[in-house]
C-alpha positions as CSV (number, residue, x, y, z in Angstrom):
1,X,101.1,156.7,73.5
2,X,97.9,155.7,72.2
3,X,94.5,157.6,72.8
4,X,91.9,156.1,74.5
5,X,89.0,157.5,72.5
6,X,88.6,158.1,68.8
7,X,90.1,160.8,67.1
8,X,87.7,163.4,66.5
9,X,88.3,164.7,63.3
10,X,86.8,167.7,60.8
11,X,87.9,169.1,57.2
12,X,88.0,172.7,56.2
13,X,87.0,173.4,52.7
14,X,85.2,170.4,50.7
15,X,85.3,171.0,47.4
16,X,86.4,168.4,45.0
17,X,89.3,167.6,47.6
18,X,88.3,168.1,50.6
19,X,85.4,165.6,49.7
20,X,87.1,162.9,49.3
21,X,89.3,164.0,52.8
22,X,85.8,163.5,54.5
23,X,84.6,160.3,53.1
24,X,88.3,158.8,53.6
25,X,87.8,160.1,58.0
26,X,84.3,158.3,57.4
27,X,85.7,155.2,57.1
28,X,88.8,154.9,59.5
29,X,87.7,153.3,63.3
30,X,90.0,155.0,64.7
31,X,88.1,158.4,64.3
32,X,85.4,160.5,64.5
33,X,84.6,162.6,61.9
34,X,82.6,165.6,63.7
35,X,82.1,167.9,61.2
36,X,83.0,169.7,57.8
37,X,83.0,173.1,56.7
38,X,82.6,175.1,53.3
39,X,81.7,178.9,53.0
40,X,79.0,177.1,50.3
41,X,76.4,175.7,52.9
42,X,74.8,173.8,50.3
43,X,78.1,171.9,49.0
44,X,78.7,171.5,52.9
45,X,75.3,169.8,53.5
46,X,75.9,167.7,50.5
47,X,79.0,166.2,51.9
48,X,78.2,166.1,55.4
49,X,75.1,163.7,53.9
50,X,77.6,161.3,52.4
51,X,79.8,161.2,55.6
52,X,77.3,161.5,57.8
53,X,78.6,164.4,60.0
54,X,77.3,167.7,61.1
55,X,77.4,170.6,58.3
56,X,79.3,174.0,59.2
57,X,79.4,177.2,56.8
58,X,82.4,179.0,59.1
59,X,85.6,177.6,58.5
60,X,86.7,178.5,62.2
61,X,83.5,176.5,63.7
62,X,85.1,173.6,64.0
63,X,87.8,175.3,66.6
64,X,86.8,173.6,70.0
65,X,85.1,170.3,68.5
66,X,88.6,168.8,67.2
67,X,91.7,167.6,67.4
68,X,92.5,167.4,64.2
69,X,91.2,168.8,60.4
70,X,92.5,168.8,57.0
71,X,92.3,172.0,55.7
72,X,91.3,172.5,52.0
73,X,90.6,175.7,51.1
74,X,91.9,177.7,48.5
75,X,95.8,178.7,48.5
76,X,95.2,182.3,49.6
77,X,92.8,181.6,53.0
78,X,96.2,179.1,53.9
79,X,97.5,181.4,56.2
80,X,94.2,182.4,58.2
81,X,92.9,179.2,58.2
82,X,96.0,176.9,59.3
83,X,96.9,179.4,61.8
84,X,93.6,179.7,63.6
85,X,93.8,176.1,64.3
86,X,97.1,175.7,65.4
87,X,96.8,178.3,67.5
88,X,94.6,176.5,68.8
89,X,96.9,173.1,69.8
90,X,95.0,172.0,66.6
91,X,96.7,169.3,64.9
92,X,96.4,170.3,60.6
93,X,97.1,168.5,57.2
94,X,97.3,171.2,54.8
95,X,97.0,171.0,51.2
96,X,99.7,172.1,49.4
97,X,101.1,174.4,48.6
98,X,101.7,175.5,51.9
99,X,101.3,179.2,51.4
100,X,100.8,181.8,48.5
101,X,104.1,183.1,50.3
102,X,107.2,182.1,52.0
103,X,106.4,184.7,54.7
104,X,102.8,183.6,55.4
105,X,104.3,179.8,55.0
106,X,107.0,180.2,57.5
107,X,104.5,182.3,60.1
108,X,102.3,178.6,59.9
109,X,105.5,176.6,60.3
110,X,106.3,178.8,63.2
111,X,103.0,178.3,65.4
112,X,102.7,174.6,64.7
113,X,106.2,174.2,66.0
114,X,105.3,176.9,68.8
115,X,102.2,175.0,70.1
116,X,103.8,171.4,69.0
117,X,101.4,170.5,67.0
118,X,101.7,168.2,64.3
119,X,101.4,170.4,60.5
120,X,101.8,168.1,58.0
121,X,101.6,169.3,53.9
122,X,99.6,167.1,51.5
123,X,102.4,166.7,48.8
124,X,100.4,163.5,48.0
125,X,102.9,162.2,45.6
126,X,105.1,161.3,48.4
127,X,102.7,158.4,49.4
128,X,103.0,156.7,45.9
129,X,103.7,153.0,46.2
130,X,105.7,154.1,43.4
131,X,107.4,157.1,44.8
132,X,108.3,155.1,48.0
133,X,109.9,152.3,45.7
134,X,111.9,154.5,43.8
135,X,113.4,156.7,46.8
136,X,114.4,153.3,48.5
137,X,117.0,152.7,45.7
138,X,118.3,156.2,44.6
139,X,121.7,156.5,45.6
140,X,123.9,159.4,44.3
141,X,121.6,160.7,40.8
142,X,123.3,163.0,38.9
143,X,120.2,163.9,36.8
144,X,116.5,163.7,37.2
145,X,113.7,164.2,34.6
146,X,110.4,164.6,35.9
147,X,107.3,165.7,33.9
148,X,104.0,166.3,34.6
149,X,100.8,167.3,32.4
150,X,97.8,167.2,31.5
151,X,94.4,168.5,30.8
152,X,92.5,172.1,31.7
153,X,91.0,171.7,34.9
154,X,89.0,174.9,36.5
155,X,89.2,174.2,39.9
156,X,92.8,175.0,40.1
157,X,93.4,178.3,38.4
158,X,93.7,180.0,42.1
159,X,97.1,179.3,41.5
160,X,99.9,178.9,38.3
161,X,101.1,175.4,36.9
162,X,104.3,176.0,39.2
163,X,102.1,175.6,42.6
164,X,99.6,173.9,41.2
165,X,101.6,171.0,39.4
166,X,105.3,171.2,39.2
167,X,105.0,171.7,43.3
168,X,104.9,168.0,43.6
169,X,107.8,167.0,41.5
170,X,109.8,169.7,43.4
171,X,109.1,168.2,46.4
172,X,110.2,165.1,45.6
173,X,113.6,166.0,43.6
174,X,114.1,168.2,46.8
175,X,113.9,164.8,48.8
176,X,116.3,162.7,46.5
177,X,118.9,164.8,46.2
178,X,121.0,165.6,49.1
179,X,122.7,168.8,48.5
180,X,122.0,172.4,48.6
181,X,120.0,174.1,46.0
182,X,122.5,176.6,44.0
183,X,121.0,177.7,40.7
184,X,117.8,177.7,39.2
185,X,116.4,179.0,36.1
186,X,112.8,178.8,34.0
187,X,110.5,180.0,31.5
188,X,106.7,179.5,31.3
189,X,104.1,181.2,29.6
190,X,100.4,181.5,30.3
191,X,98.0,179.8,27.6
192,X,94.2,179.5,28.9
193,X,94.5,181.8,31.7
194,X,96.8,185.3,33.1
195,X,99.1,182.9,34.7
196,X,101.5,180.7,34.1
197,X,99.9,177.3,32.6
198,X,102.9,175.3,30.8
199,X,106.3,176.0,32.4
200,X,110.0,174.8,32.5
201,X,112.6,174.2,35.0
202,X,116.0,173.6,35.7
203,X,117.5,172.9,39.1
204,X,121.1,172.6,39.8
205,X,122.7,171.5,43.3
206,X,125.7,171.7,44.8
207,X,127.3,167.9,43.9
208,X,126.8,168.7,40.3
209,X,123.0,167.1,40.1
210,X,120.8,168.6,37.7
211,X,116.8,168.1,37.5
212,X,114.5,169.0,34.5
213,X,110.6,169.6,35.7
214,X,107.9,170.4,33.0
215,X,104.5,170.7,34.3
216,X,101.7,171.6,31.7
217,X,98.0,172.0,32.2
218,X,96.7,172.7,29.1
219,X,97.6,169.3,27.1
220,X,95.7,166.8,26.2
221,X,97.5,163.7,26.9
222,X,98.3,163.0,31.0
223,X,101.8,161.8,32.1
224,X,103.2,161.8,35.1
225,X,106.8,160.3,35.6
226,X,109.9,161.1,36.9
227,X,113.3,159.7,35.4
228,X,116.7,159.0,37.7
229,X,119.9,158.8,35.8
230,X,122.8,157.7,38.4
231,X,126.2,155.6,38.6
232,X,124.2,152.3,38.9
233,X,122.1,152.7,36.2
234,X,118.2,154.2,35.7
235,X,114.9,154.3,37.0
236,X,111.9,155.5,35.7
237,X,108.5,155.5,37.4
238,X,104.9,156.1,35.8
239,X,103.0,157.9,38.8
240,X,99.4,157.2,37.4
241,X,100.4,153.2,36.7
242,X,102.8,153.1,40.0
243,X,105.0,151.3,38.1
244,X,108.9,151.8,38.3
245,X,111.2,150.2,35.8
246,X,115.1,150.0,36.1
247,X,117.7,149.5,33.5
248,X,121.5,148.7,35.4
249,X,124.8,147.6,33.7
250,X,125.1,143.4,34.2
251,X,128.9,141.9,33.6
252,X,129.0,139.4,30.7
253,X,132.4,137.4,30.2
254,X,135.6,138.8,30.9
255,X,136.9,141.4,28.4
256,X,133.1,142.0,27.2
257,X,131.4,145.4,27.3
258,X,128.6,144.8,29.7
259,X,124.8,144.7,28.8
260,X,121.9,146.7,30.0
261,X,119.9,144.6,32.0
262,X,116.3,145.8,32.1
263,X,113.6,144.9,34.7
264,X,110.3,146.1,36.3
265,X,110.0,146.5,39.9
266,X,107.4,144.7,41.3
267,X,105.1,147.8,43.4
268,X,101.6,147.1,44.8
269,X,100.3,149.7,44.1
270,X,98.2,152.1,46.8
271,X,95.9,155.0,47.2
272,X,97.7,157.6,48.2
273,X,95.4,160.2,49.7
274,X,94.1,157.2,52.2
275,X,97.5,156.3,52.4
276,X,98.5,160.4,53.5
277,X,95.6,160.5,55.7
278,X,96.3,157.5,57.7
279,X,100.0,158.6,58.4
280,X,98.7,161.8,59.4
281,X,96.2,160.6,61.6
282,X,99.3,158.3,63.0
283,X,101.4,160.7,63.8
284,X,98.7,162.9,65.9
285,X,97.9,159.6,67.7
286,X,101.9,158.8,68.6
287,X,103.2,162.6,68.0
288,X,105.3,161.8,65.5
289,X,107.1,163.9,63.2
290,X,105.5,163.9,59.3
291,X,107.2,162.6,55.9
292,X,106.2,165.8,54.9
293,X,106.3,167.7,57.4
294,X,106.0,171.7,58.2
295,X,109.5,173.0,57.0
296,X,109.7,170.1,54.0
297,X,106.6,171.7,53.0
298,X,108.5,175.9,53.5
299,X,111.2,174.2,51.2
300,X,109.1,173.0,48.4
301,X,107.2,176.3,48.5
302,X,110.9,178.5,48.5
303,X,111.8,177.1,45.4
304,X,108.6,176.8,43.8
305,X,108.8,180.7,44.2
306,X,112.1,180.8,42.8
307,X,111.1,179.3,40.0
308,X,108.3,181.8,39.6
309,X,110.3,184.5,39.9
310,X,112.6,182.9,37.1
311,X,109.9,182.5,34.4
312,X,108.7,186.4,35.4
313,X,112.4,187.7,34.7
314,X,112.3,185.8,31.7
315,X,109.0,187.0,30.5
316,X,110.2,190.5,31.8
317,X,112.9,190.2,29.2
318,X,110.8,189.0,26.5
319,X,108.7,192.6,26.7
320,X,111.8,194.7,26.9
């Protein structure tokens, strides 16, 4: 059921993310953006400017002013944050990861399903034109390569590569293959800072499909693409040019070894942060439930600590 009045909006945390979360609300009819919020009053008045909304320095003072907020802050004010607005019937889109912990992530899932409202996790990716294309023709991989890397970037180093980066490409190998996780194992190493900047892992499920991720952030070329080996042939998609390219087997005359048959797919391509904000906002509206949703979110972040705790064993073993 449709609302009858705009949306009224806010977002947690505007730093370089959260920024463009407000100018994106700015734009949309369908809401109101009321406010944002940063603990830096003058970063908060800078954006608030550009969006032309009120300017809050408490990250709780939008409680009783919304419906909804994206929440941006850093990875370990998650918990608190999320969980004072849903407690509040506040509808959330939370950056990922979801939590600096499964406990803490499953306590959020918990009192957004308890006061039914609508959590959903920005695992961005997932609203690639690209991403979207390439999920509509997977059908039983068997193996998955995905990589992801690129330059030294400051703003992230509240977290390791795994949560920062290789996150996303969890997510969506978690999503394509359906079967249970069984095995996995990693190494990573830190380069520029005490955690882990340039790491390595392997994922095996239950049918037999493996996945590769690398995530780096200390190289100086970026890629981003994910490789699909199945029955039927290959795909391979370039996140940053949402571009997907297939190679399948084509028949040739009878008795003949077939040929690969090589084509691009044709993609029009999106942005996918407005693309994630307007689902989100469509789902509060019509109380639906997420792509990413609450417990997709959980997942990702369970095996995104599994891998940490992989590369620490293996660095355990390295010192003796």
């Amino acid at each position: 059921m449709s609302r009858p009045h705009p949306l009224k909006v806010g977002v947690v945390g505007v730093g370089y993310l959260g920024r463009f979360h407000a100018l994106i609300y700015s734009r949309l009819a369908q809401v109101e953006l009321v406010g944002v919020c940063d603990t830096d009053p003058e970063r908060a008045a800078s954006v608030a400017a550009e969006a032309s909304c009120a300017a809050l320095d408490d990250p709780l003072g939008l409680i009783g002013r919304v419906d909804a907020v994206s929440i941006a802050v850093p990875t370990s004010a998650h918990h608190a944050v999320a969980c004072a607005y849903l407690e509040q019937g506040i509808h959330v889109l939370l950056e990922k990861p979801l939590a600096v912990d499964a406990c803490e992530g499953a306590e959020i899932v918990r009192i957004a399903e308890q006061q039914a409202a609508v959590l959903q996790v920005g695992h961005l990716e997932r609203f690639n034109a690209g991403v979207m294309a390439l999920a509509a023709r997977i059908d039983a991989p068997r193996y998955i390569e995905a990589q992801r890397m690129g330059g030294f970037v400051e703003r992230a180093t509240d977290v390791d590569v795994v949560a920062d980066l290789m996150i996303h490409d969890i997510d969506i190998i978690l999503a394509l293959v359906d079967a249970e996780l069984v095995d996995v194992r990693a190494v990573g190493t830190p380069v520029l800072t005490p955690r882990v900047d340039i790491a390595s892992a392997r994922l095996e499920f239950s049918n037999g499909t493996v996945a590769n991720a690398v995530a780096s952030r200390v190289s100086d070329k970026k890629t981003r693409r994910i490789r699909v080996f199945q029955p039927q042939g290959y795909l391979s998609l370039d996140f940053i040019g949402q571009t997907l390219d297939s190679a399948v087997p084509r028949q040739r005359e009878a008795g003949e070894r077939p040929e690969i048959q090589r084509s691009r797919v044709m993609v029009e391509p999106v942005q996918p942060l407005d693309r994630e904000i307007e689902a989100f906002i469509d789902c509060v509206t019509h109380q639906t439930r997420p792509l990413v949703d609450g417990r997709t979110g959980l997942r990702a972040l369970e095996v995104a600590l599994q891998v940490q705790a992989s590369i620490a064993d293996q660095q355990n073993a390295v010192l003796g």
